[in-house]
C-alpha positions in Angstrom: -0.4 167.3 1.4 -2.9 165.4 3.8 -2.1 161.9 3.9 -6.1 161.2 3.6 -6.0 162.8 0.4 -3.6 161.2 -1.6 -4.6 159.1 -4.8 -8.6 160.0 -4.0 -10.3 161.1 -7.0 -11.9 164.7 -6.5 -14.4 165.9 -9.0 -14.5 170.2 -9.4 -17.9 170.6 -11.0 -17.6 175.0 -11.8 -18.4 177.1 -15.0 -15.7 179.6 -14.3 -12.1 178.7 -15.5 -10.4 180.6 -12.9 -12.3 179.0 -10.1 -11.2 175.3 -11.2 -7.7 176.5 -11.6 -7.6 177.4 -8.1 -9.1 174.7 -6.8 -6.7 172.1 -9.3 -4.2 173.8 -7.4 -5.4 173.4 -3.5 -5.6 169.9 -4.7 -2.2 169.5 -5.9 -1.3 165.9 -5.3 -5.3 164.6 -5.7 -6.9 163.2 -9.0 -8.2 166.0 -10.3 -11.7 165.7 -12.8 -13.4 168.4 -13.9 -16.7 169.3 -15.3 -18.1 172.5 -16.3 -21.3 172.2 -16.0 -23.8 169.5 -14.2 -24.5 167.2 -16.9 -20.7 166.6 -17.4 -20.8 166.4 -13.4 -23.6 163.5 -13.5 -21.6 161.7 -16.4 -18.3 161.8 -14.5 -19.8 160.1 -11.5 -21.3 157.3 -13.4 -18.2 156.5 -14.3 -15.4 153.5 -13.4 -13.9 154.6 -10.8 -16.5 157.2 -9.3 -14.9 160.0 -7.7 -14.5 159.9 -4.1 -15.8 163.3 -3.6 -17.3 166.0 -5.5 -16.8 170.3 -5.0 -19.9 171.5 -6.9 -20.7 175.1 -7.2 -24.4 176.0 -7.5 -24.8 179.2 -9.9 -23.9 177.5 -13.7 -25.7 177.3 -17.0 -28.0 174.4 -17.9 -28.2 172.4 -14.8 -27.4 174.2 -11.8 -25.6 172.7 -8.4 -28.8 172.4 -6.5 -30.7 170.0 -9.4 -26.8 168.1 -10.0 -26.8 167.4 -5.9 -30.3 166.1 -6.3 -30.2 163.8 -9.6 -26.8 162.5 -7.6 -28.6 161.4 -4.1 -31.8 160.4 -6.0 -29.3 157.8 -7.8 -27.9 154.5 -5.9 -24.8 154.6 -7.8 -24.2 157.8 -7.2 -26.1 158.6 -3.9 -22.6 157.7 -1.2 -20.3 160.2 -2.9 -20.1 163.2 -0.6 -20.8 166.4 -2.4 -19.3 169.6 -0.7 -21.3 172.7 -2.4 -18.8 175.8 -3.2 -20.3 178.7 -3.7 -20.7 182.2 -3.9 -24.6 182.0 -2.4 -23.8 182.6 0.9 -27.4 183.6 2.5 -28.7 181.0 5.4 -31.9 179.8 3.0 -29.1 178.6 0.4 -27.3 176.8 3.0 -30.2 175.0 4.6 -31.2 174.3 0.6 -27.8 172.6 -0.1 -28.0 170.7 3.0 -31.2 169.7 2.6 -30.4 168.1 -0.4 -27.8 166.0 0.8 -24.7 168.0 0.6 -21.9 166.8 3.3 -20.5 170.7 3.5 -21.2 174.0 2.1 -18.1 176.8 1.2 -19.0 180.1 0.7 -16.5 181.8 -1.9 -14.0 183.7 -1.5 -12.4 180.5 -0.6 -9.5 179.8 1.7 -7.0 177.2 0.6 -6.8 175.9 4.6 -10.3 175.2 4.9 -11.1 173.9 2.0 -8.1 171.3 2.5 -9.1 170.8 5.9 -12.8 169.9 4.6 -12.3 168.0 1.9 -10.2 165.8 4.1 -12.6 165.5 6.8 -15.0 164.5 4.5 -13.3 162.0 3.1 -11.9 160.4 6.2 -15.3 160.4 7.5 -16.8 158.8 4.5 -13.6 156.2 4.6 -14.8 155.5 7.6 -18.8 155.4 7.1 -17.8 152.5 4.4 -15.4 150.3 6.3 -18.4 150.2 9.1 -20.4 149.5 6.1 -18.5 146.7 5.5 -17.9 145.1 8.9 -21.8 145.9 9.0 -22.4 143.4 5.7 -20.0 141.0 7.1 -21.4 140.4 10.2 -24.7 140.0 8.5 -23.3 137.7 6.1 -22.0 135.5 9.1 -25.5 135.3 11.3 -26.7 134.7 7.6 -24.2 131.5 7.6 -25.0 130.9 11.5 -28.8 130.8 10.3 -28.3 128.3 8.0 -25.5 126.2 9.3 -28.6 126.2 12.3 -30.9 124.8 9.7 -29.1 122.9 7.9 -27.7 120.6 11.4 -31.3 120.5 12.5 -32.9 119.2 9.2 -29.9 116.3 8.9 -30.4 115.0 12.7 -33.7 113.7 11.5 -31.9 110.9 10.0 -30.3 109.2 12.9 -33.0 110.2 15.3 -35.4 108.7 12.9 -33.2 105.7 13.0 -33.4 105.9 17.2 -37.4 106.5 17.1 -38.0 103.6 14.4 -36.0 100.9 16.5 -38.0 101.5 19.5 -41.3 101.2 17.9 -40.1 98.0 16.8 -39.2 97.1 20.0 -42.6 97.8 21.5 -44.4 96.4 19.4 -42.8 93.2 18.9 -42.3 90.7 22.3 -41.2 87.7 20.9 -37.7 89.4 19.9 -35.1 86.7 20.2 -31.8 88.1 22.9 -30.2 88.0 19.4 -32.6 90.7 17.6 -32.8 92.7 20.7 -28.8 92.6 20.8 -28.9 94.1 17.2 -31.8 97.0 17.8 -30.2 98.2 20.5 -26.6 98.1 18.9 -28.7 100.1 16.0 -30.1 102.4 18.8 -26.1 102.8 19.8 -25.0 103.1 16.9 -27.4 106.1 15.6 -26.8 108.2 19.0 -23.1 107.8 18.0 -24.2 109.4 14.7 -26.0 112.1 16.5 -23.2 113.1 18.6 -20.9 113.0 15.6 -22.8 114.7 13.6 -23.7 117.5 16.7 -19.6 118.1 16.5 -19.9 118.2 12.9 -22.1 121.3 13.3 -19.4 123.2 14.6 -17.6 122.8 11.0 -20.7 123.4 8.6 -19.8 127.2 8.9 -16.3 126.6 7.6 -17.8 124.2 5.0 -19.9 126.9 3.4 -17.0 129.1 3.2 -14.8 126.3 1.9 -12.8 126.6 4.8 -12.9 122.8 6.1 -10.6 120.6 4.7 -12.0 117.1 6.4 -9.6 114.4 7.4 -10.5 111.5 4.4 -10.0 108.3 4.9 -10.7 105.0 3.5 -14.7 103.5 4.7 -16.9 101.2 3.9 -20.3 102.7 2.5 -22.2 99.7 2.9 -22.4 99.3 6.5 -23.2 102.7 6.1 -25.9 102.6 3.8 -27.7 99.7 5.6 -27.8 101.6 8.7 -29.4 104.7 7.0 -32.3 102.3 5.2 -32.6 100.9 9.3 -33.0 104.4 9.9 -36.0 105.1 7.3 -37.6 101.6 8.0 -41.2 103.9 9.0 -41.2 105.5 6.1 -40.3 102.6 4.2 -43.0 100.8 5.5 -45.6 103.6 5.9 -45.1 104.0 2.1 -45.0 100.2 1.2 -41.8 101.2 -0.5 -38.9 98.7 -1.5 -35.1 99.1 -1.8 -32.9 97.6 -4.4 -28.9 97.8 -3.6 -26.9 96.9 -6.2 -23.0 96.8 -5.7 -20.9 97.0 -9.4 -24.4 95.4 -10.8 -25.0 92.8 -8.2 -28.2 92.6 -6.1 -26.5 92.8 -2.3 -23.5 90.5 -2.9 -22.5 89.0 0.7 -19.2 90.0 1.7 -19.3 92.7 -0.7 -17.3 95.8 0.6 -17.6 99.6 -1.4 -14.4 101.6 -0.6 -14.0 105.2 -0.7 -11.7 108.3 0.8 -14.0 109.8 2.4 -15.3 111.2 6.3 -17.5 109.1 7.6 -20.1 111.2 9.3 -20.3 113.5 6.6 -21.0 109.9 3.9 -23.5 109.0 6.2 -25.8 112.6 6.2 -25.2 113.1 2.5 -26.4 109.5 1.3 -29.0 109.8 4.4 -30.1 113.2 2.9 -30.4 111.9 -0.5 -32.2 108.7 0.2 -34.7 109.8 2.8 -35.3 112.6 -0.3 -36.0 109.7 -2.7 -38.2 107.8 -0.4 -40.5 110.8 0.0 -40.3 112.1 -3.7 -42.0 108.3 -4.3 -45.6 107.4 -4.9 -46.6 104.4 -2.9 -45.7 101.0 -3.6 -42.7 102.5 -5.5 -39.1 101.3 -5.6 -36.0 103.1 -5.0 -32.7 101.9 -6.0 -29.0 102.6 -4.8 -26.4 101.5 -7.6 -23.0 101.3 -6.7 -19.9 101.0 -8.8 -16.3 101.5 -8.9 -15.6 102.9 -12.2 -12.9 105.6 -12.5 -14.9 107.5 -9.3 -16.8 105.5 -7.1 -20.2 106.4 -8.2 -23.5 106.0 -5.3 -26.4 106.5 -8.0 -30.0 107.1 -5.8 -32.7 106.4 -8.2 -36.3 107.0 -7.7 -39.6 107.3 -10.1 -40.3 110.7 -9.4 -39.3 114.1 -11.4 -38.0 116.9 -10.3 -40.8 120.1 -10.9 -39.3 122.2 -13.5 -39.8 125.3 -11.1 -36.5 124.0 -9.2 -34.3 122.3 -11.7 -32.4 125.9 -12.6 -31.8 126.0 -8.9 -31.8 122.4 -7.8 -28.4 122.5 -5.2 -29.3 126.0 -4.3 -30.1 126.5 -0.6 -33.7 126.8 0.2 -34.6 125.3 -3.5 -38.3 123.6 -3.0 -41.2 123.1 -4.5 -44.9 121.2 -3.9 -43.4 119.2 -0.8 -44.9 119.8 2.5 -42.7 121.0 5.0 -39.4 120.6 2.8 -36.5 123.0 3.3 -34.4 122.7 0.5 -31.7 122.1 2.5 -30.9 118.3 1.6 -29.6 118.3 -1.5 -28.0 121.7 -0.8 -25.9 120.1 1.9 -25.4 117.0 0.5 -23.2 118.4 -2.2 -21.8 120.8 0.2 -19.9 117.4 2.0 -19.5 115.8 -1.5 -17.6 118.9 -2.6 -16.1 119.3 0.9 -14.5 115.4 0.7 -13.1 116.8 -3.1 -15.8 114.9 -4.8 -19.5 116.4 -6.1 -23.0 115.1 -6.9 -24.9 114.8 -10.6 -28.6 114.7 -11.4 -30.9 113.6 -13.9 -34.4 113.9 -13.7 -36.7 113.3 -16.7 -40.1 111.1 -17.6 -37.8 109.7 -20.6 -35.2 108.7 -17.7 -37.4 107.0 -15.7 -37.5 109.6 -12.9 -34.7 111.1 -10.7 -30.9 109.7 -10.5 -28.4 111.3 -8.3 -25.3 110.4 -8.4 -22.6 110.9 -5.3 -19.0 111.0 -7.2 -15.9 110.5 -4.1 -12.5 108.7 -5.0 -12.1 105.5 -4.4 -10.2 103.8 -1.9 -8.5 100.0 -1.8 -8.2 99.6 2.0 -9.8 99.9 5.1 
């Protein structure tokens, strides 16, 4: 018995009783279905498993061979399984016909065992092989697919810390009565947010194992408010452009001084996701509008990002999907999408609310907590 035709699942589609006996036994070793006629045929390969290939003669009552083949390649369920006619037609015009209509082969009758072994295993190697480059074809899609949008997804969370860069400049142009002190501090801030950049340029290379939840990051315990000030540094234009404000409230306490938040946690991948979520608040918010960043330690440490607007009900279905947008100019979807992405990749997650009832839009980033630095 060929080796390629062991365990595959051949379907003899004949009206003559002696002809499938023959074949059953030429096929010795296979999984042998039969149908007598081609509406038993179609049934057969609609069903779970689908044969792997199919011996139909042409000449039988009801349906014949040539309307079978063409109801099965006119079908995408059935359409891949090769069909090998079998027949006693043996004029060119029949061949050609058969062909035509999608047949693999075509066997004129009388049969000879050899052959038909040796074409029914071609066949089937050669369709074997048709699906594993089918496959290798999908997954190499599927991974310029990833490289696509692990691509998008690093260019659309630099805007953060380049913002950050861009913002502290203008300040510093426009303002030339800056003490050696305040200069000191923008350009540590300018520093600090190319350190982000190159950070987060590294992290890039690890977004691809992220999305296949292949990345297990290195947590540790940070500080988010250092972090968190930085970011509203970073979005000081837009804060001001907008004439919005920002209320940070630490276990219900407006900005206590000394006050430290402690989580497990990576630190380049806290700051894009509360950067992403923020800088999405800020520009989901009317002008004059207030957004506020709650933080408490309960049995997670929660970072709840509140502002008054509400999420259009075109998107809530698919709010953490990638690409999920709606109504904002030039948005890619991508921030809320990647933001839980790195909540879910430092074993935490993210919750939303978004209602008129509620106020507006709260999401909250869930992480472990941590008790030292």
């Amino acid at each position: 018995m060929n080796a390629v035709l062991g365990k595959k699942r051949i379907l003899i589609v004949d009206d003559a009783q002696e002809n499938v006996a023959v074949l059953r036994q030429i096929l010795t070793g296979c999984v042998r279905l039969v149908a007598l006629d081609g509406m038993q045929a179609l049934a057969i390969a609609h069903a779970e498993p689908p044969p792997d290939l199919i011996l139909l003669d042409i000449v039988m009552p009801g349906l014949d061979g040539y309307e079978t083949c063409r109801r099965l390649k006119a079908d995408d369920k059935t359409r891949s399984i090769p069909v090998i006619f079998l027949t006693a037609k043996s004029s060119v015009e029949d061949e050609a016909k058969g062909l035509a209509l999608g047949a693999v082969d075509y066997i004129t009758k009388p049969i000879s065992p050899p052959v038909v072994l040796a074409r029914v295993a071609t066949h089937l190697a050669m369709h074997d092989a048709y699906q594993q480059l089918q496959q290798q074809y999908a997954a190499l899609q599927e991974m310029e697919t990833l490289r696509k949008d692990v691509e998008a997804i690093t260019r659309h969370d630099l805007k953060s810390p380049v913002n950050g860069i861009l913002g502290c400049a203008e300040l510093l142009l426009a303002d030339d009565s800056l003490s050696r002190v305040e200069l000191r501090q923008f350009h540590q801030l300018i520093r600090d947010a190319a350190r982000q950049l190159r950070e987060m340029i590294n992290l890039s290379l690890n977004l691809l194992k992220m999305e296949q939840g292949q990345y297990a990051a290195a947590l540790q315990p940070i500080d988010l408010l250092p972090i968190i000030h930085r970011i509203r540094l970073d979005n000081q234009s837009l804060l001001n452009r907008k004439k919005l404000a920002t209320i940070l409230r630490v276990n219900g306490q407006p900005e206590p001084a000394q006050a430290r938040f402690l989580v497990l946690g990576d630190e380049t991948l806290c700051y894009t996701m509360i950067a992403n979520l923020y800088k999405n608040a800020l520009e989901a918010s009317e002008e004059g509008q207030t957004v506020t960043l709650d933080l408490d330690q309960g049995e997670m440490a929660a970072i709840a990002i509140h502002n008054a607007g509400v999420v259009p009900e075109q998107i809530r279905a698919c709010f953490f999907k990638k690409y999920a947008t709606f109504g904002k100019k030039g948005g890619t979807g991508l921030g809320s999408y990647s933001a839980r992405l790195m909540a879910q990749t430092q074993q935490g997650d993210i919750q939303w609310e978004s209602s008129a009832e509620h106020g507006g839009t709260t999401l909250t980033i869930l992480l472990h907590k941590a008790t030292e630095v």
